[in-house]
KOLBA-690525 format. One record per residue (C-alpha): z, x, y; residue number from 1. Coordinates in nm, 3 decimals, decimal comma, padded with zeros to 5 digits. Example, Ala and Ser with C-alpha at 12.3 -4.5 7.8 and 13.67 -1.06 7.14 Angstrom:
BEGIN
<w->00,780; u->01,230; v->-00,450; n->1>
<w->00,714; u->01,367; v->-00,106; n->2>
% end
This chain:
BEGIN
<w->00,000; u->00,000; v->00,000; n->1>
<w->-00,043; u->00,191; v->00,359; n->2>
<w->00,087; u->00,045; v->00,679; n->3>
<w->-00,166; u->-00,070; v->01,000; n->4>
<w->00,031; u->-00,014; v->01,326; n->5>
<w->-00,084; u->-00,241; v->01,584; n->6>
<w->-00,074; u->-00,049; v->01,929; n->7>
<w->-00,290; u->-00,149; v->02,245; n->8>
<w->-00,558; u->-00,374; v->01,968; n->9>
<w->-00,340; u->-00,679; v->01,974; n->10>
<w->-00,631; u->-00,878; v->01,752; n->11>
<w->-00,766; u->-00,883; v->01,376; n->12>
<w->-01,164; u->-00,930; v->01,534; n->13>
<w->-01,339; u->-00,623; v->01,581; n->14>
<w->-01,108; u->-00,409; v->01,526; n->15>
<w->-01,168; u->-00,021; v->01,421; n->16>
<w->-00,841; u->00,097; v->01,266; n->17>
<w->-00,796; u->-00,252; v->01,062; n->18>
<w->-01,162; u->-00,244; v->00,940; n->19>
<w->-01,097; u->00,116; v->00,805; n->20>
<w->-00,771; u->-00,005; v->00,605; n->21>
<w->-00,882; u->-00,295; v->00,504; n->22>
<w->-01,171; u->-00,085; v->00,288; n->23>
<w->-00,967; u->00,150; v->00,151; n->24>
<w->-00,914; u->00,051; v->-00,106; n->25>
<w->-00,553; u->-00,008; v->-00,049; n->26>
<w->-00,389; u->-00,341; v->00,023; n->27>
<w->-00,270; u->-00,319; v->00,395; n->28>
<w->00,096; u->-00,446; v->00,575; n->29>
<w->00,031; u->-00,480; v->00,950; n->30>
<w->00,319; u->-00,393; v->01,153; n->31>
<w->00,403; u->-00,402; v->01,482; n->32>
<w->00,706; u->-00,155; v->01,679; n->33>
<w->00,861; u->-00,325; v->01,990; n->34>
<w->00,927; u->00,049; v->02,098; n->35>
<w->01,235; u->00,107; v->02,276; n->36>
<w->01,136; u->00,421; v->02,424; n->37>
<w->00,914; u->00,160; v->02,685; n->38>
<w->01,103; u->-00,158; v->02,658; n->39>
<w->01,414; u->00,012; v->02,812; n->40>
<w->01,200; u->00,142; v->03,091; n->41>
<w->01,133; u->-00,194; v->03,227; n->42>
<w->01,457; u->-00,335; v->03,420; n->43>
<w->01,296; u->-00,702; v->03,477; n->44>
<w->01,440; u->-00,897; v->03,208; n->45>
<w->01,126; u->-01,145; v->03,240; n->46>
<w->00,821; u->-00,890; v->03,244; n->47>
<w->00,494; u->-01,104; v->03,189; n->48>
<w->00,340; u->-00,857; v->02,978; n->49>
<w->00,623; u->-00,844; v->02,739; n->50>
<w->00,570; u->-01,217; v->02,690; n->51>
<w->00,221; u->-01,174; v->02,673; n->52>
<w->00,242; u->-00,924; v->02,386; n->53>
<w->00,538; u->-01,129; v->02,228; n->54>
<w->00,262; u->-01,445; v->02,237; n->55>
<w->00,013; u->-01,260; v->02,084; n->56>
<w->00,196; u->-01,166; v->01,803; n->57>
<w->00,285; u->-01,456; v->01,734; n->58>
<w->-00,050; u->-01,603; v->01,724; n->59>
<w->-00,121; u->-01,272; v->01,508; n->60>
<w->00,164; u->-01,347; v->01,229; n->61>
<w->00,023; u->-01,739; v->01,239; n->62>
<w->-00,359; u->-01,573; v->01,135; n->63>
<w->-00,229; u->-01,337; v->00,887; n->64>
<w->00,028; u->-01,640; v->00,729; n->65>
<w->-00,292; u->-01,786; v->00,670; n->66>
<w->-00,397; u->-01,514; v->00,452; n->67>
<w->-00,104; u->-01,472; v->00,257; n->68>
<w->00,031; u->-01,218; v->00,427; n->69>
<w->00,246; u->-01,156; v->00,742; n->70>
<w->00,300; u->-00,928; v->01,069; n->71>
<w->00,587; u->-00,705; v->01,044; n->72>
<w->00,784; u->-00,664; v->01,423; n->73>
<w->01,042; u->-00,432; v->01,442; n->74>
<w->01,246; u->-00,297; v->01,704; n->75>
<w->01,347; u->00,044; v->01,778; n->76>
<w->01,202; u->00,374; v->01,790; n->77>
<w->00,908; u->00,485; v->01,638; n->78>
<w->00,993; u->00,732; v->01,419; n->79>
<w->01,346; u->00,562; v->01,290; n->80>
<w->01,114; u->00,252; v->01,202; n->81>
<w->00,893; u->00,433; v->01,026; n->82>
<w->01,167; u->00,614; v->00,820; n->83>
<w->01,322; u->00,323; v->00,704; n->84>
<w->00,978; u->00,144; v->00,640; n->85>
<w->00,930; u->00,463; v->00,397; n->86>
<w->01,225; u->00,396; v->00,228; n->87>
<w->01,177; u->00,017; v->00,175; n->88>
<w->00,769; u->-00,010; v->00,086; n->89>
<w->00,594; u->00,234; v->-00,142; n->90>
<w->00,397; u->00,329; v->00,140; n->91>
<w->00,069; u->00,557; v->00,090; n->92>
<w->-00,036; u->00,517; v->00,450; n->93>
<w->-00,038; u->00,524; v->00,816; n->94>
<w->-00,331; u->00,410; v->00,984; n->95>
<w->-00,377; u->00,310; v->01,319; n->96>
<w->-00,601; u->00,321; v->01,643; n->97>
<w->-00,576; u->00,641; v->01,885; n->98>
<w->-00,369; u->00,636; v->02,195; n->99>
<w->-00,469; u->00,885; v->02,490; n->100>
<w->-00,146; u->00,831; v->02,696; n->101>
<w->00,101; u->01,135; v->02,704; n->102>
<w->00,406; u->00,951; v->02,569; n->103>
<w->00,191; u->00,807; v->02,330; n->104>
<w->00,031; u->01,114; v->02,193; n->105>
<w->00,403; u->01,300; v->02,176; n->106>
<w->00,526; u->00,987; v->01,937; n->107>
<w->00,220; u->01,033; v->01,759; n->108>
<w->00,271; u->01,363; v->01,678; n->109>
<w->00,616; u->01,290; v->01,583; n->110>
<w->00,484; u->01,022; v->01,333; n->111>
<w->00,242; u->01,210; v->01,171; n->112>
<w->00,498; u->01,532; v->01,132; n->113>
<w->00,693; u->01,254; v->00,956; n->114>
<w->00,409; u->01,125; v->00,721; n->115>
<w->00,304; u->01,517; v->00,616; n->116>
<w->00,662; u->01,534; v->00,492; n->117>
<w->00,672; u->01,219; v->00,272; n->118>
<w->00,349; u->01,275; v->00,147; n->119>
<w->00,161; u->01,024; v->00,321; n->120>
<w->-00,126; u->01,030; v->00,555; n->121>
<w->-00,186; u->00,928; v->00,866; n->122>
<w->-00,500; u->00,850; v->01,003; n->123>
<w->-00,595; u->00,740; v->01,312; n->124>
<w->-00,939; u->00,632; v->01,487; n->125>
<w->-01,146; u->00,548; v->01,785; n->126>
<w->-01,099; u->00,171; v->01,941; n->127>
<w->-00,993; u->00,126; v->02,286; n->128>
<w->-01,280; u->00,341; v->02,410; n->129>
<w->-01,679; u->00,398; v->02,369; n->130>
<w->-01,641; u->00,732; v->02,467; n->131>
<w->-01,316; u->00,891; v->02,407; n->132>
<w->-01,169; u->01,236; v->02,524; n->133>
<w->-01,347; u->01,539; v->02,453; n->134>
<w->-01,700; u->01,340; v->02,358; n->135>
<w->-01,805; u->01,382; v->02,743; n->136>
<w->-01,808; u->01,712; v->02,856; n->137>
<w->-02,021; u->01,920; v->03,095; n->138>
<w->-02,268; u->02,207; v->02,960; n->139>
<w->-01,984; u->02,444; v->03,007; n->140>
<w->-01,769; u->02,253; v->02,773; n->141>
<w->-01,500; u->02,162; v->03,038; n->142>
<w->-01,369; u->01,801; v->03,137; n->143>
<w->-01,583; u->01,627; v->03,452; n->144>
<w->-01,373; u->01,562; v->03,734; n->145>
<w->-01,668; u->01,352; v->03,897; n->146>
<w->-01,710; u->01,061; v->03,830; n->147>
<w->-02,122; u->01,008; v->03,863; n->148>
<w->-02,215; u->01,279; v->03,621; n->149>
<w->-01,960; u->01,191; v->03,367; n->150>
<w->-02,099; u->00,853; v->03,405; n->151>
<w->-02,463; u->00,970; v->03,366; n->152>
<w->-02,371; u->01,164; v->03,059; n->153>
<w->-02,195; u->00,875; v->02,878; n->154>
<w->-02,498; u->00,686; v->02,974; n->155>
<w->-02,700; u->00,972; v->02,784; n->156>
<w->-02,499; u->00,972; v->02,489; n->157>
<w->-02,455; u->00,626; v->02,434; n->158>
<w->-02,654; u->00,428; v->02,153; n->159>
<w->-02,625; u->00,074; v->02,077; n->160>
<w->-02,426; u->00,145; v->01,706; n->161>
<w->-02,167; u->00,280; v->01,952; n->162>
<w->-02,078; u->-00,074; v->02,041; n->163>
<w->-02,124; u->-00,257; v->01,737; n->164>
<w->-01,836; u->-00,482; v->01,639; n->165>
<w->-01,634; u->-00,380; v->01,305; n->166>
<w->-01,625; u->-00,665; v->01,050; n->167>
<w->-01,298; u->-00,726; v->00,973; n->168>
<w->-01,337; u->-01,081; v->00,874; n->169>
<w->-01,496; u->-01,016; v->00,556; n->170>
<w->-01,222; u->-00,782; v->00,446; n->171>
<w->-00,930; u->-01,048; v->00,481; n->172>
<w->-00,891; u->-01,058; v->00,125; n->173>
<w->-00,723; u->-00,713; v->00,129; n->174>
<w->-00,411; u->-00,810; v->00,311; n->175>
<w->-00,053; u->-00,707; v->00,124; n->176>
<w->00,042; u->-01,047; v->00,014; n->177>
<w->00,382; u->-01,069; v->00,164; n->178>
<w->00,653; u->-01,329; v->00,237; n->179>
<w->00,687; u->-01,526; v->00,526; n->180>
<w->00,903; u->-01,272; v->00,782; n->181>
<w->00,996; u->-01,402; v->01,106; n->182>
<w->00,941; u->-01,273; v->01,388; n->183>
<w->01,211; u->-01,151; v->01,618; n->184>
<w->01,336; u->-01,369; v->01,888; n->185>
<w->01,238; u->-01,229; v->02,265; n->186>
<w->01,598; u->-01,273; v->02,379; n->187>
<w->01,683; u->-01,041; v->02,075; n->188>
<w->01,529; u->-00,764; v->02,234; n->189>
<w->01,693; u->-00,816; v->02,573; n->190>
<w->01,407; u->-01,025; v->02,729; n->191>
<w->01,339; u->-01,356; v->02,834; n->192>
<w->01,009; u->-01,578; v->02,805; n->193>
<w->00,837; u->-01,538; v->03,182; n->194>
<w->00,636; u->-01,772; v->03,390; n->195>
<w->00,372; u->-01,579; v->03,455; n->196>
<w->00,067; u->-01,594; v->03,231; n->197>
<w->-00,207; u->-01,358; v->03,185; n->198>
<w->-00,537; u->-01,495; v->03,265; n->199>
<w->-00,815; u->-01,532; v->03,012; n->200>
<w->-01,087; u->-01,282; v->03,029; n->201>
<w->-01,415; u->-01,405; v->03,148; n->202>
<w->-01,715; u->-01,190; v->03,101; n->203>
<w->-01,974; u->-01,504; v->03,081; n->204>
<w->-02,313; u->-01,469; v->03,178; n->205>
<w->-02,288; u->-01,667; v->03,545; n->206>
<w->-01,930; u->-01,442; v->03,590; n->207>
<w->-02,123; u->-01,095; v->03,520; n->208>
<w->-02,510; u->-01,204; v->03,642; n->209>
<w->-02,308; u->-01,321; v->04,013; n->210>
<w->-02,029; u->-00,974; v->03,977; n->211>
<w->-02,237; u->-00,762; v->04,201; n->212>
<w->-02,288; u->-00,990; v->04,528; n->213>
<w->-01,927; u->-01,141; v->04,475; n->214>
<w->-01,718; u->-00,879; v->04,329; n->215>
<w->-01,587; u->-00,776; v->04,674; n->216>
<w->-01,471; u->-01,083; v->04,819; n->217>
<w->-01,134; u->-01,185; v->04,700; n->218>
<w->-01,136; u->-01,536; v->04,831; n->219>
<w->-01,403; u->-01,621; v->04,540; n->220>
<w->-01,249; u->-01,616; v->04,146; n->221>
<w->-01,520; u->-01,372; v->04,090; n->222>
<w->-01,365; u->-01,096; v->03,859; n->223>
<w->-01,385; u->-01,132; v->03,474; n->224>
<w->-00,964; u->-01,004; v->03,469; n->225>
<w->-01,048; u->-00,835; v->03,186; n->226>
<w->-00,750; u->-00,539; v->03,268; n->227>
<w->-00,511; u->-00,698; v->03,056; n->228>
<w->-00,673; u->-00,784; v->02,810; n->229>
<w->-00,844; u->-00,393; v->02,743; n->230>
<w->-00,492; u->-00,305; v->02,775; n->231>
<w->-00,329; u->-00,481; v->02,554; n->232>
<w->-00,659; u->-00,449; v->02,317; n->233>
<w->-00,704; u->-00,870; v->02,270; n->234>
<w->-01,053; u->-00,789; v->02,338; n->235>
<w->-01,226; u->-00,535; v->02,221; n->236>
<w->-01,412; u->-00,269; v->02,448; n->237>
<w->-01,725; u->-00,294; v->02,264; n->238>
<w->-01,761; u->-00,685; v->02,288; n->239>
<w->-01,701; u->-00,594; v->02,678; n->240>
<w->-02,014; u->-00,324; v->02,655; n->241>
<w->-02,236; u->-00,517; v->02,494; n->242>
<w->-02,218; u->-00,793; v->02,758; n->243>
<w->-02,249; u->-00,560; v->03,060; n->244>
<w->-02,531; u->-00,405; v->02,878; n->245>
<w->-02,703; u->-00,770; v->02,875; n->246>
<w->-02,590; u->-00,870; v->03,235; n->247>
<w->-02,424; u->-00,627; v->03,484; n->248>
<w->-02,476; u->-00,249; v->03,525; n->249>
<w->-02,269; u->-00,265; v->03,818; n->250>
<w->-02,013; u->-00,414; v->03,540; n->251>
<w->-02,090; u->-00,171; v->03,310; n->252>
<w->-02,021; u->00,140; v->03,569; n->253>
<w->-01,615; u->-00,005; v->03,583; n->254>
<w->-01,626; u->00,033; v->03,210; n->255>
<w->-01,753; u->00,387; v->03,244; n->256>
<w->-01,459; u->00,459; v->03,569; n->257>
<w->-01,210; u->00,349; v->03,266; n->258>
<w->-01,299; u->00,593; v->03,043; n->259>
<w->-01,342; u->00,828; v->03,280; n->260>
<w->-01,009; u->00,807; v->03,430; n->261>
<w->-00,877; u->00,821; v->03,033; n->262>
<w->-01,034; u->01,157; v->02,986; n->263>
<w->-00,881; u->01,291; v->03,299; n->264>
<w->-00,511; u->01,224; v->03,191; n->265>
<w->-00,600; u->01,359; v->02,872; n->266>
<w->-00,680; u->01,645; v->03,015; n->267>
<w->-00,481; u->01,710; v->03,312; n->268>
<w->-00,189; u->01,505; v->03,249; n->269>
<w->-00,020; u->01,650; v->03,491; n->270>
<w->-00,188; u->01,438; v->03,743; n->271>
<w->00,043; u->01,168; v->03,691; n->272>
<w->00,343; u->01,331; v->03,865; n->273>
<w->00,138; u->01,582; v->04,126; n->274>
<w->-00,177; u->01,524; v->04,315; n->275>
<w->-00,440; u->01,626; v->04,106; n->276>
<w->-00,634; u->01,885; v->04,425; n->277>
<w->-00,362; u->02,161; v->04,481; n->278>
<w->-00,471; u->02,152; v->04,848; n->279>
<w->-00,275; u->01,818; v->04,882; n->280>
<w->00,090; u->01,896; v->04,706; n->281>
<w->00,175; u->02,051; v->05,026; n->282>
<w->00,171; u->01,703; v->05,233; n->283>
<w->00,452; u->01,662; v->05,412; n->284>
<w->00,509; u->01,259; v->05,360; n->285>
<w->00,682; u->01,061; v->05,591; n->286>
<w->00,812; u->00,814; v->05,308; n->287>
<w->01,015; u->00,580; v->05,525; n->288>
<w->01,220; u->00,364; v->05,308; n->289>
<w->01,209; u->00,085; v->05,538; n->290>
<w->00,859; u->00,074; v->05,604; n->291>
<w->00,829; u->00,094; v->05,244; n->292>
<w->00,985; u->-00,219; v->05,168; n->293>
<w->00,771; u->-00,392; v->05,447; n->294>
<w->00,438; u->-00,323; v->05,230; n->295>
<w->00,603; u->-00,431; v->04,930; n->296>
<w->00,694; u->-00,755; v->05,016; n->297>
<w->00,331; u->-00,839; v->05,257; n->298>
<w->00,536; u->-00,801; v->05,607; n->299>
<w->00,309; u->-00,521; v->05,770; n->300>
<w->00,157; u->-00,729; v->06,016; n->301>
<w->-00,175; u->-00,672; v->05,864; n->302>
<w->-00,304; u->-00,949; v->05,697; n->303>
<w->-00,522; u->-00,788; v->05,436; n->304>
<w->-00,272; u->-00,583; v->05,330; n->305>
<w->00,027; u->-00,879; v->05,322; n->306>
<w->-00,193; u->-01,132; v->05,149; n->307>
<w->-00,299; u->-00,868; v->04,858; n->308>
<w->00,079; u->-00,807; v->04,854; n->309>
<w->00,222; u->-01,140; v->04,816; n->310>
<w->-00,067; u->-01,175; v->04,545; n->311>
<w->00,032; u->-00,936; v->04,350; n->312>
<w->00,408; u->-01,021; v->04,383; n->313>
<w->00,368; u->-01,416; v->04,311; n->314>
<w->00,116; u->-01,331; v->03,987; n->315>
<w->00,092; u->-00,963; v->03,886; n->316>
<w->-00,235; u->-00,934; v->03,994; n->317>
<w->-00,446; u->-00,806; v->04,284; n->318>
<w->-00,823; u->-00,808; v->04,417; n->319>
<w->-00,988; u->-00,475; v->04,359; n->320>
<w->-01,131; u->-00,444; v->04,679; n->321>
<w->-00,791; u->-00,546; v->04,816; n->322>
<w->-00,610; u->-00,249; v->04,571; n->323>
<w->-00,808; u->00,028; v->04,807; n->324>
<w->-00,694; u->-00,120; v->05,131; n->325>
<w->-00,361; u->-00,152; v->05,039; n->326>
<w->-00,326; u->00,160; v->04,870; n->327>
<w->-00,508; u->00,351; v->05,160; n->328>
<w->-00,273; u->00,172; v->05,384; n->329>
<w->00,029; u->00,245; v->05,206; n->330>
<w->-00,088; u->00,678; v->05,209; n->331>
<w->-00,254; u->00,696; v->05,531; n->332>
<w->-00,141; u->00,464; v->05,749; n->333>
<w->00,256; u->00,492; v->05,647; n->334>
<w->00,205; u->00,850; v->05,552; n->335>
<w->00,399; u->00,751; v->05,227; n->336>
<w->00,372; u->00,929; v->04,886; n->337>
<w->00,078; u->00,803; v->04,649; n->338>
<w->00,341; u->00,831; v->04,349; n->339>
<w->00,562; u->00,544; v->04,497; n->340>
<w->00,265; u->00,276; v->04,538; n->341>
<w->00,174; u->00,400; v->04,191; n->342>
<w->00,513; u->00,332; v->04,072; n->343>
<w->00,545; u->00,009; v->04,245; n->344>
<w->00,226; u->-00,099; v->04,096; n->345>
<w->00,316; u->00,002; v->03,751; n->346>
<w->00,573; u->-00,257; v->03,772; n->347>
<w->00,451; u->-00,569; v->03,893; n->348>
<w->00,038; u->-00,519; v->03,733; n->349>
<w->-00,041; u->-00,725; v->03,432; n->350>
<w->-00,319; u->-00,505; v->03,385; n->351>
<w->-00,098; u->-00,179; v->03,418; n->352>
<w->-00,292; u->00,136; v->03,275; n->353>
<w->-00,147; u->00,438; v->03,341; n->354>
<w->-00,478; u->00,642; v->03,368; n->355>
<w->-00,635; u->00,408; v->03,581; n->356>
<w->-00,394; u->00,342; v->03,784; n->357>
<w->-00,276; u->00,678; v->03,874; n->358>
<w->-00,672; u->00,726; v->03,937; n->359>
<w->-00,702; u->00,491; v->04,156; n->360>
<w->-00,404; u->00,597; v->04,293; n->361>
<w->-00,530; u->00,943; v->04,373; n->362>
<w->-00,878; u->00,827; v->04,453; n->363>
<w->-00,734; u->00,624; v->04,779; n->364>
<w->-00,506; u->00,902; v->04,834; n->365>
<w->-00,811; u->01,148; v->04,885; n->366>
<w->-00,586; u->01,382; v->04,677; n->367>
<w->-00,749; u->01,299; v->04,292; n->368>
<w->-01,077; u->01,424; v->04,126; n->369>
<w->-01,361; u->01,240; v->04,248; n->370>
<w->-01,128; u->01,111; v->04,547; n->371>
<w->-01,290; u->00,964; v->04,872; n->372>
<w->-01,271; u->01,219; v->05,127; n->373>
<w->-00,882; u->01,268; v->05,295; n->374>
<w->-01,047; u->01,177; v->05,632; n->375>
<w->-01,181; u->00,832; v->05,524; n->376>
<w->-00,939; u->00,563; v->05,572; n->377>
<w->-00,966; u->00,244; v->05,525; n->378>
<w->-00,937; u->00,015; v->05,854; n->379>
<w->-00,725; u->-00,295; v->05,711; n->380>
<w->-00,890; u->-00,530; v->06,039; n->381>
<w->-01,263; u->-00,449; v->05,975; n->382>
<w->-01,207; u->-00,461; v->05,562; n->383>
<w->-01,050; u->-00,815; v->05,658; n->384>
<w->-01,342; u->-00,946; v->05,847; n->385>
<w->-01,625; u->-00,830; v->05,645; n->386>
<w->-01,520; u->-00,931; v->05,303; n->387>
<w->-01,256; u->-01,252; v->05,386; n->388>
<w->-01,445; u->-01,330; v->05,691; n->389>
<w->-01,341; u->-01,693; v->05,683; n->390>
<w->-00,933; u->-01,576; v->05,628; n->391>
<w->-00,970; u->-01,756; v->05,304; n->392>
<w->-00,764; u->-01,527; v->05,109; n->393>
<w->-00,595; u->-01,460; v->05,364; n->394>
<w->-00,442; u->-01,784; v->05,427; n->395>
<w->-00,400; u->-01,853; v->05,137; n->396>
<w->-00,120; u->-01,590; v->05,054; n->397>
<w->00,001; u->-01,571; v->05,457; n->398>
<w->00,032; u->-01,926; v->05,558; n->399>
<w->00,199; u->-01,826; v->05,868; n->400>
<w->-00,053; u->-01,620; v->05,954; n->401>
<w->-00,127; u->-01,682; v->06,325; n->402>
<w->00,149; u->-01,838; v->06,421; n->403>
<w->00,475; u->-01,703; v->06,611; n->404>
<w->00,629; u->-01,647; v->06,255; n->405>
<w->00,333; u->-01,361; v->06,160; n->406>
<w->00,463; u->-01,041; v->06,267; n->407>
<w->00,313; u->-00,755; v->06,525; n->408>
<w->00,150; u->-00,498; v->06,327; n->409>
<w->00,376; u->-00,217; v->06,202; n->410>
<w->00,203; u->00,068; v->06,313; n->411>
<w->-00,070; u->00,125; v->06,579; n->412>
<w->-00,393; u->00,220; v->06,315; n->413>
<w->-00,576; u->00,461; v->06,513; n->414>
<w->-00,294; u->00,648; v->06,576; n->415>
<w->-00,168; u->00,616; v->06,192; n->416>
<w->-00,526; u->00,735; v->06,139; n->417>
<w->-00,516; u->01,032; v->06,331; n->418>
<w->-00,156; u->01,132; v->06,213; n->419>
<w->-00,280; u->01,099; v->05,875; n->420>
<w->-00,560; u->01,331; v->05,923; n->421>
<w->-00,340; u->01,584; v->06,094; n->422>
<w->-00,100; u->01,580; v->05,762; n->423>
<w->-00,379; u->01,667; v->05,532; n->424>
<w->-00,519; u->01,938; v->05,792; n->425>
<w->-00,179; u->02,097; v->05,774; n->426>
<w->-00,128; u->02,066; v->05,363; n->427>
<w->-00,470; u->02,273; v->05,336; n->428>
<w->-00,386; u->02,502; v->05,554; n->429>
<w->-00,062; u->02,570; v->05,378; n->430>
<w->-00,238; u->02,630; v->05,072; n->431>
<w->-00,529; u->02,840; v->05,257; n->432>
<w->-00,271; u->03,077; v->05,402; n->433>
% end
């Protein structure tokens, strides 16, 4: 009997790992760790994505009851789990999808040390990703740290049999016939059911044929909010490529800025705690606490900013187009670290990916691979009237907005601009000297 640890590929379709124990030749248990070593990191007692993950498994032990078999949840860490699995199933082994995050590849390693020394192996393959790390890389076998030839390059090595979907569904049969198990209770694990629900992805023809002309207004419900679902692996990447191949490059090249942000982790994981160009560590940040607080809770006097704010407060997510003025907003016009916007946004994003959003991070910071240039900021008025125009969103999310209740802008933007400009100036010259 081996073992298939679910991970971020919360679903029996499509799914590479699964198809590859289910034709082993080996019956297969599927299990699933509620890892401590992340649920302890996360102080809201009601995080939506822990009830989103705790729903899907439960629709996941309802499909596999219906094969005879069930999903095994436990709670705890990793490798105890796994040692007292060992000692209760004649297990053969491990197989499960790859995982590119650092924690993730440390408690791999951990895992697999473990296996070697029971005798059983652990295998592990290619899912959340078309192209993962180390399959893109420039003539002089180094990573790409920009973005349009590493895009151009997993254009040139892709082939169609690169997204084709993995049959599971004719391998069913192969499931470890196994007693009903329970699941444990949410509460047991020191959370509670939230309110907040996860969109459903929508990458239908009309959302991904209109994505390019409407992408970048955030009035319109014109994204496919796909982020959580790639996360969380409830739909797989390939179904995703195959229907930008049919209907949206433009669709297509977000893919691609996933996977490239994946490989740059991988590589340089460093760059989630320092800015990834040395020229910027030296930046002498302002990081007022109480100015802070203002941009997290959509008080900054700047509408834009305040509405994509109170968004992403009230449901965990937040327009793309809004993300970059925010988080340009946050760095240059505050003159407040990159790392504390990424942290904030690690905590309230349904869609939180730690390689994408520390890229994104860096990219509005001007101080990541590939960045926009430190000197272009974003001007939170002008982004306001050429994609909400009508104040739609806006409104929306500030319905005080014009009135006597709205407050004065926080800062003067100009000179926020120039002050900004002046703090980068004096980081490279740091490093220069």
């Amino acid at each position: 009997m081996l073992l298939f640890w679910f991970r971020r590929d919360l679903r029996l379709h499509d799914n590479a790992g699964l198809f590859h124990a289910l034709t082993s030749g080996k019956l297969v248990l599927p299990l699933f760790i509620l890892d401590s070593a992340i649920l302890d990191k996360l102080e809201n007692g009601k995080d939506a994505r822990v009830t989103f993950i705790y729903n899907t498994l439960l629709e996941l032990h309802r499909k596999l009851e219906a094969q005879g078999s069930t999903l095994l949840v436990r709670h705890g860490k990793p490798l105890e789990v796994f040692k007292e699995l060992m000692q209760k199933y004649n297990v053969e082994a491990i197989y499960t999808n790859r995982d590119y995050e650092p924690y993730a590849r440390h408690r791999d390693q951990e895992i697999a040390r473990l296996a070697q020394q029971q005798g059983v192996a652990f295998q592990s393959f290619k899912d959340q990703v078309i192209m993962e790390p180390g399959e893109i890389m420039t003539l002089g076998g180094t990573p790409y740290k920009v973005y349009t030839p590493f895009k151009n390059a997993w254009k040139k090595a892709f082939t169609p049999t690169l997204a084709a979907s993995y049959p599971t569904h004719t391998h069913f049969g192969h499931f470890y016939q196994h007693p009903k198990t329970p699941i444990p209770a949410l509460q047991d694990v020191g959370f509670a059911l939230s309110d907040l629900l996860v969109p459903r992805a929508d990458f239908s023809a009309n959302t991904l044929q209109a994505y390019e002309q409407t992408r970048n207004l955030p009035a319109k419900n014109a994204t496919s909010h796909l982020g959580p679902h790639l996360r969380f692996g409830t739909v797989s990447v390939r179904e995703a490529v195959r229907a930008a191949l049919e209907h949206s490059d433009v669709w297509l090249q977000e893919l691609i800025w996933r996977e490239f942000f994946l490989q740059l982790l991988f590589h340089f994981p460093e760059s989630a705690a320092v800015s990834f160009a040395p020229k910027f560590r030296h930046i002498v940040w302002r990081n007022n606490e109480e100015e802070f607080e203002k941009w997290c809770e959509g008080k900054t006097g700047f509408p834009l900013v305040d509405a994509g704010m109170r968004e992403l407060n009230a449901t965990g997510f937040m327009h793309n187009r809004v993300r970059m003025v925010v988080a340009s907003f946050l760095v240059k016009d505050l003159l407040i670290d990159w790392r504390w916007g990424e942290a904030f946004f690690a905590e309230k994003l349904l869609d939180y990916d730690m390689a994408s959003n520390v890229g994104n991070w860096q990219w509005a910071a001007g101080t990541g691979a590939d960045a926009q240039p430190y000197f272009r900021i974003f001007n939170p008025t002008s982004q306001a009237a050429k994609f909400d125009p009508e104040q739609a969103y806006i409104k929306r999310w500030v319905p005080e907005f014009g009135t006597a209740a709205y407050p004065q802008p926080m800062v003067d933007h100009s000179m926020a601009r120039d002050r900004a400009v002046a703090a980068y100036k004096k980081a490279i010259a740091l490093t220069e000297a």
